[in-house]
C-alpha positions, 0 to 999 in steps of 0.5 A: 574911334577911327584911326584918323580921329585918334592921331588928330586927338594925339597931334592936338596941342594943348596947355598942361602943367609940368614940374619945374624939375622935369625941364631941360634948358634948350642946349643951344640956346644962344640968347642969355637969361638975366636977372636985370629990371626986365626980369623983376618986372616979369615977376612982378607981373607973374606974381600978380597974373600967373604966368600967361603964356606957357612954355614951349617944349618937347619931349626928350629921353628920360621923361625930360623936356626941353624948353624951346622958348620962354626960358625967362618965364621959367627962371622967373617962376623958379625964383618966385618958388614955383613948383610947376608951370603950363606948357604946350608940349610939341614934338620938334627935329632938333632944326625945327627947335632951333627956328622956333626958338629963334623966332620966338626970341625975335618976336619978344624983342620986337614987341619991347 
């Protein structure tokens, strides 16, 4: 396998389930997680289909992760007694994780 091919592989993204416990919340994450009607109906609907869309994170010290979107998908896993959910891992600066959260956190409410 030549260099080249073996970073590609490294940088490919790809779904793999994590523990719940190993998920750090994103520390400067401004939006609220709310257990209101929207957040039941999530449950519902993971409750019924799984959960559809994995997770945004990346790797933090200690074998941790930091969730960079979809904070409502984990609590609603959580509550349903999840042990594990799917997450893409990326590798993200600091800036970087505060626009993708932005952005995602943007996009939810558009599509509502």
């Amino acid at each position: 396998m030549t260099e080249l091919n073996r970073q590609s592989e490294e940088n490919e993204e790809r779904i793999i389930e994590i523990e719940i416990e190993r998920l750090r919340p994103f520390k400067q994450h401004p939006f609220q997680v709310k257990d209101d009607k929207e957040m039941f109906l999530l449950q519902e609907s993971i409750e019924k289909y799984g959960i559809l869309n994995p997770l945004i994170v990346r790797p933090v010290p200690d074998g941790y992760y930091e969730i960079i979107s979809v904070h409502r998908r984990k609590h609603a896993a959580e509550k349903l007694g999840y042990r594990k959910v799917p997450v893409i891992i990326r590798v993200l600066t600091e800036d970087d994780s505060i626009l993708s959260m932005v952005d995602s956190n943007l996009h939810r409410e558009r599509m509502e």
